[in-house]
N, CA, C and O atoms as a GROMACS GRO file, in nm:
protein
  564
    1UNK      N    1   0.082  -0.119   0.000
    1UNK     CA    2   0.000   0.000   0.000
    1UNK      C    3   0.087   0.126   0.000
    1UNK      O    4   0.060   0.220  -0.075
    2UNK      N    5   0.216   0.128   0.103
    2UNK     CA    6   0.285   0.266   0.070
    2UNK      C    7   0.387   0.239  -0.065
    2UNK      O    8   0.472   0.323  -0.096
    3UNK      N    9   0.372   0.138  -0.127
    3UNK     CA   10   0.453   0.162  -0.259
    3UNK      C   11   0.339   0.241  -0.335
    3UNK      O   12   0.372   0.330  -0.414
    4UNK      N   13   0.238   0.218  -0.320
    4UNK     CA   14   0.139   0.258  -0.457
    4UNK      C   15   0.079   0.410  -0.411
    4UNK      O   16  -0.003   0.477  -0.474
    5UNK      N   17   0.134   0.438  -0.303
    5UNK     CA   18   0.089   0.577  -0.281
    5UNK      C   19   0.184   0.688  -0.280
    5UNK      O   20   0.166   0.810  -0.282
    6UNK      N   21   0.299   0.610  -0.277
    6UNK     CA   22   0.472   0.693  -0.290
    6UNK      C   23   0.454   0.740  -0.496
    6UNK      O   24   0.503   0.835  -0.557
    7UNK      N   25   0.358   0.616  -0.551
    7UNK     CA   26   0.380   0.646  -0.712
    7UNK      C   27   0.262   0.724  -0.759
    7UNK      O   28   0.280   0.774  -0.871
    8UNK      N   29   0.134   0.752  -0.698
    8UNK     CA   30   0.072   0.819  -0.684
    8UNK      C   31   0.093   0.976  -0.633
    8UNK      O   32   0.026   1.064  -0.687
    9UNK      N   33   0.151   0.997  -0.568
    9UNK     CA   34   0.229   1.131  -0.518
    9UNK      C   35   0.312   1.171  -0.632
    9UNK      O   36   0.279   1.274  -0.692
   10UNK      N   37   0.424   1.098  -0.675
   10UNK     CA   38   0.492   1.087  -0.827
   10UNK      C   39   0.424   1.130  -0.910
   10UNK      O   40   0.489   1.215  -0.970
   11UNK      N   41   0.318   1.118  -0.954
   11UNK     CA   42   0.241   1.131  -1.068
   11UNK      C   43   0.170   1.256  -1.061
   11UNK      O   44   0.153   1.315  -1.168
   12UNK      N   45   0.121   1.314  -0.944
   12UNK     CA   46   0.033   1.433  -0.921
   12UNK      C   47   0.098   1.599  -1.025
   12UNK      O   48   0.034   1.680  -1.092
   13UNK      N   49   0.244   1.592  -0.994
   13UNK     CA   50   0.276   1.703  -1.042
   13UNK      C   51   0.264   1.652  -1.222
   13UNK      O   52   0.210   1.736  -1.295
   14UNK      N   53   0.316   1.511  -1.294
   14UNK     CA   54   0.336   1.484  -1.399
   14UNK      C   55   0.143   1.538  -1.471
   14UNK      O   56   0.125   1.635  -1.544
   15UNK      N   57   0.079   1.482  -1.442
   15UNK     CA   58  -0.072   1.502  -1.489
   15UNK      C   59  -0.100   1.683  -1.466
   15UNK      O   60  -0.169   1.735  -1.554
   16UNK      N   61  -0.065   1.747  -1.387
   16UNK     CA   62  -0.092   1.921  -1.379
   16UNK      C   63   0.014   1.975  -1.490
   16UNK      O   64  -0.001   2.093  -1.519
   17UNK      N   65   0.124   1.902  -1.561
   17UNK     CA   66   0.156   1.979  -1.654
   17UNK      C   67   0.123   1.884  -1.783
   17UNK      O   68   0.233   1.858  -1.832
   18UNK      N   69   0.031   1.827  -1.851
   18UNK     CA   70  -0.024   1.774  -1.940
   18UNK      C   71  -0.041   1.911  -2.032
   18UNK      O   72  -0.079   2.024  -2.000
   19UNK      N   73   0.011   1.849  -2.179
   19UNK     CA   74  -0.011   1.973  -2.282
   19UNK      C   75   0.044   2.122  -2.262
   19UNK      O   76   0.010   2.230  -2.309
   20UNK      N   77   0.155   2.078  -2.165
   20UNK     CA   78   0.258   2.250  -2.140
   20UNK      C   79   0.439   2.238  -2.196
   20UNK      O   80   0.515   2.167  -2.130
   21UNK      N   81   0.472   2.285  -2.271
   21UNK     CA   82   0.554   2.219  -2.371
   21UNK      C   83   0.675   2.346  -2.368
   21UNK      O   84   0.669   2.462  -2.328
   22UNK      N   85   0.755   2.287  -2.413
   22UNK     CA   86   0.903   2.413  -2.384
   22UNK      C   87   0.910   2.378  -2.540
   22UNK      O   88   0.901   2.269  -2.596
   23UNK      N   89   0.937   2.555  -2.615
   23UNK     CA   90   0.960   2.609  -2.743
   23UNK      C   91   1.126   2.653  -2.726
   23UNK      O   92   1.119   2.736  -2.636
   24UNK      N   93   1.199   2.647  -2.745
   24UNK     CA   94   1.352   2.685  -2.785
   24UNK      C   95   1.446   2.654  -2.889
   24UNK      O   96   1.408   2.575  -2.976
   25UNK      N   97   1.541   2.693  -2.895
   25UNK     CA   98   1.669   2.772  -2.990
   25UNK      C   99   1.674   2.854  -2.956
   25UNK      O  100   1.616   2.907  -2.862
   26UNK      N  101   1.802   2.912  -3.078
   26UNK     CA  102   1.874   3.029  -3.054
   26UNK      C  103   1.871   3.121  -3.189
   26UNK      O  104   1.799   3.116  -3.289
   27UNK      N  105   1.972   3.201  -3.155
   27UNK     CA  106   1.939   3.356  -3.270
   27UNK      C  107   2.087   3.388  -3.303
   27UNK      O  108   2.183   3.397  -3.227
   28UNK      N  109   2.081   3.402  -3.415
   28UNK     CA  110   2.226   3.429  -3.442
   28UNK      C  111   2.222   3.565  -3.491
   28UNK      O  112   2.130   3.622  -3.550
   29UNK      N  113   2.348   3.614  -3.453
   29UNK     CA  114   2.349   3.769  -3.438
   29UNK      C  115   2.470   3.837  -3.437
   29UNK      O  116   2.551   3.797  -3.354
   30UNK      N  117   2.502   3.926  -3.504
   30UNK     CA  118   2.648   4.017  -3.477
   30UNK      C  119   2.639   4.158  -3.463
   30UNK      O  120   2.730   4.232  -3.500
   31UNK      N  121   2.491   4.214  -3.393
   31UNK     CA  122   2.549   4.357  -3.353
   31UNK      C  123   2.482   4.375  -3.220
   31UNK      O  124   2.392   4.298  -3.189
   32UNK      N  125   2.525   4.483  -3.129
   32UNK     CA  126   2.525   4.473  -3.049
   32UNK      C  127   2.359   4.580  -3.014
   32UNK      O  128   2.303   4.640  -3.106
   33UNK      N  129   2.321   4.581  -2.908
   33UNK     CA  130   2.191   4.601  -2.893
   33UNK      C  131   2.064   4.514  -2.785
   33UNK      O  132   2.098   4.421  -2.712
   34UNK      N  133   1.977   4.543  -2.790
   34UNK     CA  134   1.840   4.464  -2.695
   34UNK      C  135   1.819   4.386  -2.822
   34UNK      O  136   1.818   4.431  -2.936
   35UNK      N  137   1.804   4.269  -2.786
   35UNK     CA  138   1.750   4.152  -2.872
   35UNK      C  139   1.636   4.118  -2.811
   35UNK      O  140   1.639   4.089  -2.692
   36UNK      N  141   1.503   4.115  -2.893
   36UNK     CA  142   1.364   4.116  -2.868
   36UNK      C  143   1.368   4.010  -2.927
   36UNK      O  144   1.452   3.980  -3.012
   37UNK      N  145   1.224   3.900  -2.866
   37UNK     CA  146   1.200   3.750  -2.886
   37UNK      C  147   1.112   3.717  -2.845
   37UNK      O  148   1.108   3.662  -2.736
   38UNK      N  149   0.977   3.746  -2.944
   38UNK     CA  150   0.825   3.718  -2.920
   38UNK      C  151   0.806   3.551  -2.967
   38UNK      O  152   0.874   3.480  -3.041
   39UNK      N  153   0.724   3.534  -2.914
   39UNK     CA  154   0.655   3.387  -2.916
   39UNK      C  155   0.488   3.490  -2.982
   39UNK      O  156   0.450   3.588  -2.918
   40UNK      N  157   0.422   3.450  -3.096
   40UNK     CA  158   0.340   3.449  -3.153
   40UNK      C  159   0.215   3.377  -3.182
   40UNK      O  160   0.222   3.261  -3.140
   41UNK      N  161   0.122   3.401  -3.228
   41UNK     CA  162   0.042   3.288  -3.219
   41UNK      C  163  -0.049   3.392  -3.378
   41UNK      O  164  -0.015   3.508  -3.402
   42UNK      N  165  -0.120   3.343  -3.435
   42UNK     CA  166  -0.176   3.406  -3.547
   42UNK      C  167  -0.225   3.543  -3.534
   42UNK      O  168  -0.195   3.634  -3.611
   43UNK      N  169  -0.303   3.552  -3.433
   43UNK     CA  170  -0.342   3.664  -3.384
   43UNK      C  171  -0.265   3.826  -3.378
   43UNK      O  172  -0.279   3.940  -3.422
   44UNK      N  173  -0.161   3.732  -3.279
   44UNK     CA  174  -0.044   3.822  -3.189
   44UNK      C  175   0.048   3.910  -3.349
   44UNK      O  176   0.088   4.024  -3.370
   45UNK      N  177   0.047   3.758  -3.442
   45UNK     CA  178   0.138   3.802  -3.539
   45UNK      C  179   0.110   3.962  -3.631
   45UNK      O  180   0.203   4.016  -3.691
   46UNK      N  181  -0.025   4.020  -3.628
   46UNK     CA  182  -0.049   4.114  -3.725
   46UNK      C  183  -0.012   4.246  -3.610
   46UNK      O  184  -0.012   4.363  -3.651
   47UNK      N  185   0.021   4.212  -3.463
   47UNK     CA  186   0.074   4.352  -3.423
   47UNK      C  187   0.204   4.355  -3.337
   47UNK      O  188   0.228   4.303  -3.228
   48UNK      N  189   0.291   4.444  -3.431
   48UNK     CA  190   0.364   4.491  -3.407
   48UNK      C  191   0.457   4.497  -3.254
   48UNK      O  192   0.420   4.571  -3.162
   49UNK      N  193   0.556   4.425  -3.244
   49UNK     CA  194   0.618   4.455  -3.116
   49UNK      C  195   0.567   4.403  -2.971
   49UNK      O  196   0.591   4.444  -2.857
   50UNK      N  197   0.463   4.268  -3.034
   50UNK     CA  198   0.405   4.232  -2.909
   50UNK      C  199   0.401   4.049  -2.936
   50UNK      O  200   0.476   4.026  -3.031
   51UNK      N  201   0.366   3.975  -2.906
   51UNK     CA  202   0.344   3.833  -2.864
   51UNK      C  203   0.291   3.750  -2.740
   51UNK      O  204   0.302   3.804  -2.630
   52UNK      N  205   0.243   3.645  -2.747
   52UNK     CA  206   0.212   3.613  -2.616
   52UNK      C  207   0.315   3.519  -2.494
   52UNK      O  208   0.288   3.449  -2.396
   53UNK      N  209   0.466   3.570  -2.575
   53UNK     CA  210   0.557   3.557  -2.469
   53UNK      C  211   0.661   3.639  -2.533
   53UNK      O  212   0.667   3.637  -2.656
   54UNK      N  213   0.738   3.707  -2.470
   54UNK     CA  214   0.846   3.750  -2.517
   54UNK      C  215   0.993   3.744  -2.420
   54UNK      O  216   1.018   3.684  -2.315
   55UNK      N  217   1.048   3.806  -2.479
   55UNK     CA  218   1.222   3.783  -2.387
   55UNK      C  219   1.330   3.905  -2.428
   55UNK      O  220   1.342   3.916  -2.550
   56UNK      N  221   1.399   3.985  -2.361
   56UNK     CA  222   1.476   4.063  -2.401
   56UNK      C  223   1.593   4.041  -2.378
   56UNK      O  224   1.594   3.975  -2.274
   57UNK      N  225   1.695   4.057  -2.413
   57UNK     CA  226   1.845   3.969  -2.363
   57UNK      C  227   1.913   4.120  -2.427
   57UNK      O  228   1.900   4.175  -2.537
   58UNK      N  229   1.999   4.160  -2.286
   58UNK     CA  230   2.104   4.289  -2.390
   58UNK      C  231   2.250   4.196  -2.432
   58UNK      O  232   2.318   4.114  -2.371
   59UNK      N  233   2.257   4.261  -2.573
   59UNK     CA  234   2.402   4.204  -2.623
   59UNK      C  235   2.510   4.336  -2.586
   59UNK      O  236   2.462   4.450  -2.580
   60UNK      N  237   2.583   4.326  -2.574
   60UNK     CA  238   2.696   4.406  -2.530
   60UNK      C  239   2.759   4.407  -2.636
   60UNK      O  240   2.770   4.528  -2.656
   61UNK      N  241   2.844   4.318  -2.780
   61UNK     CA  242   2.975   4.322  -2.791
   61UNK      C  243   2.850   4.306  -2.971
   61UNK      O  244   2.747   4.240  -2.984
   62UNK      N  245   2.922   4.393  -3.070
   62UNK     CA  246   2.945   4.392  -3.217
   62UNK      C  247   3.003   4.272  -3.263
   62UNK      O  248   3.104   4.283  -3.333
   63UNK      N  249   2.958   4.159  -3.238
   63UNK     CA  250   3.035   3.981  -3.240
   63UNK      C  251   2.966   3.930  -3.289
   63UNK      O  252   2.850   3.962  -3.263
   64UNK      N  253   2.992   3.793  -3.413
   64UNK     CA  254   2.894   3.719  -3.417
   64UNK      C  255   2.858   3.628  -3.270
   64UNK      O  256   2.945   3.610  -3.185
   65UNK      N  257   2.764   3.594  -3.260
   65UNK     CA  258   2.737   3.500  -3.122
   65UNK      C  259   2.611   3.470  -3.191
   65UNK      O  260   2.546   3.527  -3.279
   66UNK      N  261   2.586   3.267  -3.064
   66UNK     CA  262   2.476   3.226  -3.120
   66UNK      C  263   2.385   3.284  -2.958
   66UNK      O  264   2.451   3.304  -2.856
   67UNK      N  265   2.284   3.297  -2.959
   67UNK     CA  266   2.191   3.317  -2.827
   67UNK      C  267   2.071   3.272  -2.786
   67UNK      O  268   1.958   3.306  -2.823
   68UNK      N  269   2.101   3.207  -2.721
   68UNK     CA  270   1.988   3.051  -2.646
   68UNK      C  271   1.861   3.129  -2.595
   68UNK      O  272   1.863   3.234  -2.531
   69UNK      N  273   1.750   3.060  -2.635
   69UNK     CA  274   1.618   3.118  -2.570
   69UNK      C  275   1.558   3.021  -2.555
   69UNK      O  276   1.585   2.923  -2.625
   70UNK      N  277   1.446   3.016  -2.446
   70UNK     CA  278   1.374   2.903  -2.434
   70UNK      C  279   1.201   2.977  -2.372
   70UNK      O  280   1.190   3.051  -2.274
   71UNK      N  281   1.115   2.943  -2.436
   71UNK     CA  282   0.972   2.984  -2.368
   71UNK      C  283   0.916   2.850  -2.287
   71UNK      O  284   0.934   2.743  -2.345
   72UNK      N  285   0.859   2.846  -2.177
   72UNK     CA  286   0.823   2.699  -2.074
   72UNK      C  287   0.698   2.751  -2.077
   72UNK      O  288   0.671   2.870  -2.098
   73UNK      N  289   0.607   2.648  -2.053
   73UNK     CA  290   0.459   2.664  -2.039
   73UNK      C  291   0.332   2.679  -2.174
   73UNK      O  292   0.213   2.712  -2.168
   74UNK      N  293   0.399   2.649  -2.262
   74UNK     CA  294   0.302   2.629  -2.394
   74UNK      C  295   0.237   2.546  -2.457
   74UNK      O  296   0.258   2.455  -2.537
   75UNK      N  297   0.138   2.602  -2.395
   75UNK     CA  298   0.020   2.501  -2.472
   75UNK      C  299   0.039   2.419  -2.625
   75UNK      O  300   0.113   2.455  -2.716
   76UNK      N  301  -0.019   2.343  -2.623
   76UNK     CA  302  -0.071   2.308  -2.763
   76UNK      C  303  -0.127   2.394  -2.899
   76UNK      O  304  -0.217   2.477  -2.887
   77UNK      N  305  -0.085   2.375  -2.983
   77UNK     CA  306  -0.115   2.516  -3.109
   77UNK      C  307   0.025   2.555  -3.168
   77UNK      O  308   0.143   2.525  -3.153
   78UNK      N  309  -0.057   2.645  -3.250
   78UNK     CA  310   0.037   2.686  -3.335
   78UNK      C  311   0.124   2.832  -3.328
   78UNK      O  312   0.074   2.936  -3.287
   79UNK      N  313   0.250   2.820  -3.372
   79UNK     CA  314   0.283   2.937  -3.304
   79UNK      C  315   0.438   2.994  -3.426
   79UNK      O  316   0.461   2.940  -3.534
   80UNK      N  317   0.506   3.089  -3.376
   80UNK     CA  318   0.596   3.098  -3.474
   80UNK      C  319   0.640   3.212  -3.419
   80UNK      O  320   0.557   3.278  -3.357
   81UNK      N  321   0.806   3.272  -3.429
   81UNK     CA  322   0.861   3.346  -3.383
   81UNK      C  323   0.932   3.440  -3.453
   81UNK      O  324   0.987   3.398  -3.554
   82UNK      N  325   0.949   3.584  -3.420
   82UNK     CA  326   1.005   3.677  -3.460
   82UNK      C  327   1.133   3.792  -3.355
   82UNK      O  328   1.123   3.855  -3.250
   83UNK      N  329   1.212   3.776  -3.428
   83UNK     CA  330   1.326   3.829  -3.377
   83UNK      C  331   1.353   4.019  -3.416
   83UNK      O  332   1.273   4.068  -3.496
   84UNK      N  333   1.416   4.072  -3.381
   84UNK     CA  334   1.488   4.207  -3.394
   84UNK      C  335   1.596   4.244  -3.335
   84UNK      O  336   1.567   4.232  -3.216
   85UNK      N  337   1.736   4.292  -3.342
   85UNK     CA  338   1.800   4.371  -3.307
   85UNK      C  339   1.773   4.530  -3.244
   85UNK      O  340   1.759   4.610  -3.337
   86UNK      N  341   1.766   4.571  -3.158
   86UNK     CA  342   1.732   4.699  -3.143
   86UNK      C  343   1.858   4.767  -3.106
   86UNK      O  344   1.895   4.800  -2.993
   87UNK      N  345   1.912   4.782  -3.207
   87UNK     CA  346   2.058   4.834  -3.224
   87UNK      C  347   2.044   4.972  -3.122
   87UNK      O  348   2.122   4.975  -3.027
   88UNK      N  349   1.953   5.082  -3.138
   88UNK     CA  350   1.982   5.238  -3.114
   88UNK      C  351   1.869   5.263  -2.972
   88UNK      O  352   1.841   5.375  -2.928
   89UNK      N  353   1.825   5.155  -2.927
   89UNK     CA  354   1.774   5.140  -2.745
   89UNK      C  355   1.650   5.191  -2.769
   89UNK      O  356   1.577   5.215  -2.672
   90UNK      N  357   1.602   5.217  -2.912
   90UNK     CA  358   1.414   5.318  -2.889
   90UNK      C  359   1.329   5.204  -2.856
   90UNK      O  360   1.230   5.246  -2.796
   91UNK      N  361   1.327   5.079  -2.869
   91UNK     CA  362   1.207   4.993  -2.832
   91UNK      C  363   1.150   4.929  -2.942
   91UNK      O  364   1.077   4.833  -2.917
   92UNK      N  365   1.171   4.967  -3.090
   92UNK     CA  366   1.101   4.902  -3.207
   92UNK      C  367   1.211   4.902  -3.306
   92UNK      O  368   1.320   4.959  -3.303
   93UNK      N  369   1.144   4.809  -3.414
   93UNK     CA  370   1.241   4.816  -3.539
   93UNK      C  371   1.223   4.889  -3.580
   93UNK      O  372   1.108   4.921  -3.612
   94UNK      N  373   1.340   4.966  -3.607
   94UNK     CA  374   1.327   5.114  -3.717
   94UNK      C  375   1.311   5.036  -3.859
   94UNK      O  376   1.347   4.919  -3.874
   95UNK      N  377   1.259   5.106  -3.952
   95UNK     CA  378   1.230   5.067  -4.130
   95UNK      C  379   1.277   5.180  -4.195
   95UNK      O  380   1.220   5.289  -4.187
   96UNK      N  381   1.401   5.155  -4.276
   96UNK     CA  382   1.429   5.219  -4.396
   96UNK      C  383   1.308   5.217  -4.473
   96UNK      O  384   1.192   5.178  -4.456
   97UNK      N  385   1.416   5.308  -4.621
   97UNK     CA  386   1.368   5.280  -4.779
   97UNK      C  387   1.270   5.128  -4.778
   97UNK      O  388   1.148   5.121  -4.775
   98UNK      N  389   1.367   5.021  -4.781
   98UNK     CA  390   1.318   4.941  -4.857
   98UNK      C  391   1.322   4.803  -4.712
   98UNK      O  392   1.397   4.707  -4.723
   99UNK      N  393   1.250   4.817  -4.614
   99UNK     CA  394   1.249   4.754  -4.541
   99UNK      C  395   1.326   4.801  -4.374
   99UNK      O  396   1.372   4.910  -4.340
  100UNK      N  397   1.317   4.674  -4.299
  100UNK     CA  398   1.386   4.743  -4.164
  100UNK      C  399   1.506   4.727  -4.187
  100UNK      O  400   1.566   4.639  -4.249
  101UNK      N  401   1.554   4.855  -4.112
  101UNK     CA  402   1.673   4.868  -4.095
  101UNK      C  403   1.826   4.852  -3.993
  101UNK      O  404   1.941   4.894  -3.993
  102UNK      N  405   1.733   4.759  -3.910
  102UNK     CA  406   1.791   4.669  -3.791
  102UNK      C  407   1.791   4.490  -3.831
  102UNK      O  408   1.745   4.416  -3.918
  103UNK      N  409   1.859   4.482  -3.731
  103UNK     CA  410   1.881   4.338  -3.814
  103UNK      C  411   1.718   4.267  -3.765
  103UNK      O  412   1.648   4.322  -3.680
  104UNK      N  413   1.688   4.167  -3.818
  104UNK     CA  414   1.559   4.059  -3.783
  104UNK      C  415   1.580   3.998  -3.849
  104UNK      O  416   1.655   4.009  -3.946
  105UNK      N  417   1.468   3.848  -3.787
  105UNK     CA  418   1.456   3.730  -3.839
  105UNK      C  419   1.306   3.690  -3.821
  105UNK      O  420   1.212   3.764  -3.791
  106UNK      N  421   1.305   3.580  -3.842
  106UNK     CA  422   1.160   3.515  -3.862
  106UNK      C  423   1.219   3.338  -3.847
  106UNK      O  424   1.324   3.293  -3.893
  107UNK      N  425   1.111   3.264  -3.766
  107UNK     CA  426   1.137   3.107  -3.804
  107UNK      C  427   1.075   3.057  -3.895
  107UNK      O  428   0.972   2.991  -3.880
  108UNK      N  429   1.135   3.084  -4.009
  108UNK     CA  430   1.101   3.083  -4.135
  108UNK      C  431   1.090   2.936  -4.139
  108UNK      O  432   1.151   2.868  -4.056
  109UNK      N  433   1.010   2.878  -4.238
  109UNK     CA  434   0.972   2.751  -4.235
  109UNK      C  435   1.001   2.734  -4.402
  109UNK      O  436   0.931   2.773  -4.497
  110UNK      N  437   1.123   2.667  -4.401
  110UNK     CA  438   1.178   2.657  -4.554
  110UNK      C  439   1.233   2.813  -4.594
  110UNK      O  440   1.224   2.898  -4.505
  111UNK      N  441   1.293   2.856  -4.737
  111UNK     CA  442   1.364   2.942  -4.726
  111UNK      C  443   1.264   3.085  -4.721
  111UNK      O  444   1.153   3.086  -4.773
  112UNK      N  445   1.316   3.190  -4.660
  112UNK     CA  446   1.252   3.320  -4.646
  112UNK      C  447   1.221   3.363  -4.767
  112UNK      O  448   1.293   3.349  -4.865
  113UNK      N  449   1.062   3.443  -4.764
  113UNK     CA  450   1.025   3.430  -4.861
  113UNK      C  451   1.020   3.641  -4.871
  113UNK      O  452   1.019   3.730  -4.787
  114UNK      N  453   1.019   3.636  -5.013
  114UNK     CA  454   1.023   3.772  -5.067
  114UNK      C  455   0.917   3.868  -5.032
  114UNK      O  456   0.808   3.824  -5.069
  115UNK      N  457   0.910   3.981  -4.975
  115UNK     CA  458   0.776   4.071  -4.974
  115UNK      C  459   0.734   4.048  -4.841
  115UNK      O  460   0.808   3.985  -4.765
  116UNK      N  461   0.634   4.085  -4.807
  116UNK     CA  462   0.564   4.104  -4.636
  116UNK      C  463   0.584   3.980  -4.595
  116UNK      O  464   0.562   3.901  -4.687
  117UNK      N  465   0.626   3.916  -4.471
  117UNK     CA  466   0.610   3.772  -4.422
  117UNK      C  467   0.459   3.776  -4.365
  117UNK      O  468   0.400   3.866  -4.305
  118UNK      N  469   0.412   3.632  -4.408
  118UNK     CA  470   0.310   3.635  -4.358
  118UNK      C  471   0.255   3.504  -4.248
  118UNK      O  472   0.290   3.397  -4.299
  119UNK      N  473   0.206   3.489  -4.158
  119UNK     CA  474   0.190   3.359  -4.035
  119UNK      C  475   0.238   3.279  -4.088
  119UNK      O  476   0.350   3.249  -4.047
  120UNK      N  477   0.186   3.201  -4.202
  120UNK     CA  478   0.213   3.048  -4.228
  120UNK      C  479   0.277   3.012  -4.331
  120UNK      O  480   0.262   2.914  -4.404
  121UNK      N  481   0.410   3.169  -4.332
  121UNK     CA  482   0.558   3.110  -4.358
  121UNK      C  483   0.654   3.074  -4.248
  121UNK      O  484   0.760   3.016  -4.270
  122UNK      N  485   0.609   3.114  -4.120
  122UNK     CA  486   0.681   3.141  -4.014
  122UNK      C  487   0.592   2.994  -3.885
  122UNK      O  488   0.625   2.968  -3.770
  123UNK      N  489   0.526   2.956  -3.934
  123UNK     CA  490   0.456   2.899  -3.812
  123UNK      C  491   0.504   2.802  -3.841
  123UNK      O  492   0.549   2.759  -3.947
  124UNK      N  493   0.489   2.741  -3.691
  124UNK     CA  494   0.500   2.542  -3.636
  124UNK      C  495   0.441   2.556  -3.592
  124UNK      O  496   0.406   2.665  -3.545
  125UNK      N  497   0.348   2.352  -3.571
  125UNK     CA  498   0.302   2.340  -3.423
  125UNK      C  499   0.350   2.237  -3.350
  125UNK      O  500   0.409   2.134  -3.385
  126UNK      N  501   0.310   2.289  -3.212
  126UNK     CA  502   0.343   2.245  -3.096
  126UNK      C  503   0.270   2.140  -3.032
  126UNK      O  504   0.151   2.153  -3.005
  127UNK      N  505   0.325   2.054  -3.010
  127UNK     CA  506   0.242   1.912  -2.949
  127UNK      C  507   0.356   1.835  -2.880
  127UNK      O  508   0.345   1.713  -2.874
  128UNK      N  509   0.458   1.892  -2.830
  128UNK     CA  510   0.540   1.839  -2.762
  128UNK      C  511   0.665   1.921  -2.744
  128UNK      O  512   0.665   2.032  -2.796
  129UNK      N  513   0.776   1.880  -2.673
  129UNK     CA  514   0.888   1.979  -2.694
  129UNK      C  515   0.923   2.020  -2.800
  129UNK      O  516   0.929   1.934  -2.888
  130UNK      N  517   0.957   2.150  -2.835
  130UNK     CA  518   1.005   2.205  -3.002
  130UNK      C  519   1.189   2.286  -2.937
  130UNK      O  520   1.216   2.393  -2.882
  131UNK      N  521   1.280   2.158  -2.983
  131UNK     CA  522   1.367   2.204  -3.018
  131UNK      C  523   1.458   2.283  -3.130
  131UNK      O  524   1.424   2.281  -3.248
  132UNK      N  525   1.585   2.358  -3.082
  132UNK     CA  526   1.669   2.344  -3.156
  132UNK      C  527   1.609   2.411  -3.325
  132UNK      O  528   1.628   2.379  -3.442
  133UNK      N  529   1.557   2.480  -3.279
  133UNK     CA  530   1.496   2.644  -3.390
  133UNK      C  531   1.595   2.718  -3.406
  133UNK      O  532   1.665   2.732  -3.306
  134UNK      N  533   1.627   2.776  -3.506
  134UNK     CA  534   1.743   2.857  -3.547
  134UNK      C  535   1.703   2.998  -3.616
  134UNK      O  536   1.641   2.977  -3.720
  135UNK      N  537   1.721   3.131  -3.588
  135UNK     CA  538   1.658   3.219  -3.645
  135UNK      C  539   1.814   3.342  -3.669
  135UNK      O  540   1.874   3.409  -3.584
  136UNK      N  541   1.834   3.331  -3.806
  136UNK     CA  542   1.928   3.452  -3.853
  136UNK      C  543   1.932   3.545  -3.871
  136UNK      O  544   1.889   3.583  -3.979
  137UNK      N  545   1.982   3.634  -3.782
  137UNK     CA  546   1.917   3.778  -3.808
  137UNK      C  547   2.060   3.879  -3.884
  137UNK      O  548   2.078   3.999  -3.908
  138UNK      N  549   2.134   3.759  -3.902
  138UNK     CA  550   2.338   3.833  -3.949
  138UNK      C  551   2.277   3.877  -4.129
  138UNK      O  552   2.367   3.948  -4.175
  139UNK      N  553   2.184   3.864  -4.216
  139UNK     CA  554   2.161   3.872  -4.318
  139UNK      C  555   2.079   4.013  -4.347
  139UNK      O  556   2.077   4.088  -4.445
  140UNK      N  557   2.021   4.016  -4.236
  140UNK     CA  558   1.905   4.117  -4.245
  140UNK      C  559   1.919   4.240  -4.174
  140UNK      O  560   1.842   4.283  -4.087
  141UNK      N  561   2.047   4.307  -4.227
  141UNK     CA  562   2.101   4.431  -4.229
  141UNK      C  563   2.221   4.394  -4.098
  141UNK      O  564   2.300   4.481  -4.060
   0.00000   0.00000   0.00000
C-alpha cells in the first residue's frame, strides 16, 4: 500500500503539466543592442512589437554569437517566432527605404520568402517539446 501511494504522489505534479511544452533555440546575431523574442500565435502576429511571450536579452559586444532562448509553459497550437535587433535602445524596429533597418529574423519555415512575411511562412506546431529552432538575423542588415 505505501509503494502505490509513494507512485501516486509521483504522478500528481506529472498530470498538472499535461499539454505545457518548452519552445527553444537560438538567434544568431552580430550587432550589439536589446534583442527582442516574441513567441506568436496568429493573432499576436499582425501587431507589431508584441506576442504572447516575449524575452529581451542585452548584447553588449558587435560579435557574431549564437543566443539561447527558451519559452516553458506552452500550450498546444500553433505558433511561430520573430526576432529584432534593437541596435539604437528606442524599443522598435526602425524601417528604412526598402524595409527594416535593424537586423531581424523570422522562423522561417523553408527558405525566407520575398515581400511582407506572412503567419504560415513562419509557423509550427506544438504538441510536444520544439527544439533546436534557429533564427538569422546576421543577413538582415
Amino acid at each position: 500500500m505505501r509503494f502505490l501511494l509513494i507512485i501516486l504522489l509521483t504522478a500528481i505534479p506529472i498530470i498538472g503539466q499535461a499539454g505545457q511544452y518548452r519552445v527553444s533555440g537560438s538567434v544568431l546575431v552580430k550587432k550589439a543592442g536589446i534583442l527582442y523574442i516574441y513567441l506568436v500565435d496568429k493573432d499576436q502576429f499582425s501587431i507589431p512589437f508584441t506576442g504572447i511571450k516575449d524575452l529581451r536579452i542585452t548584447l553588449e559586444e558587435n560579435q557574431e554569437q549564437e543566443v539561447p532562448f527558451s519559452f516553458l509553459g506552452i500550450p498546444e497550437g500553433r505558433y511561430g517566432i520573430r526576432v529584432f535587433v534593437d541596435t539604437n535602445g528606442n524599443g522598435k524596429l526602425d524601417r528604412g527605404f526598402s524595409g527594416p533597418s535593424e537586423p531581424w529574423g523570422m522562423s522561417w519555415q523553408g527558405e525566407p520568402k520575398k515581400g511582407i512575411p506572412r503567419f504560415r511562412d513562419i509557423a509550427f506546431y506544438v504538441d510536444r517539446d520544439i527544439q533546436n529552432i534557429l533564427i538569422d538575423t546576421r543577413s538582415h542588415n
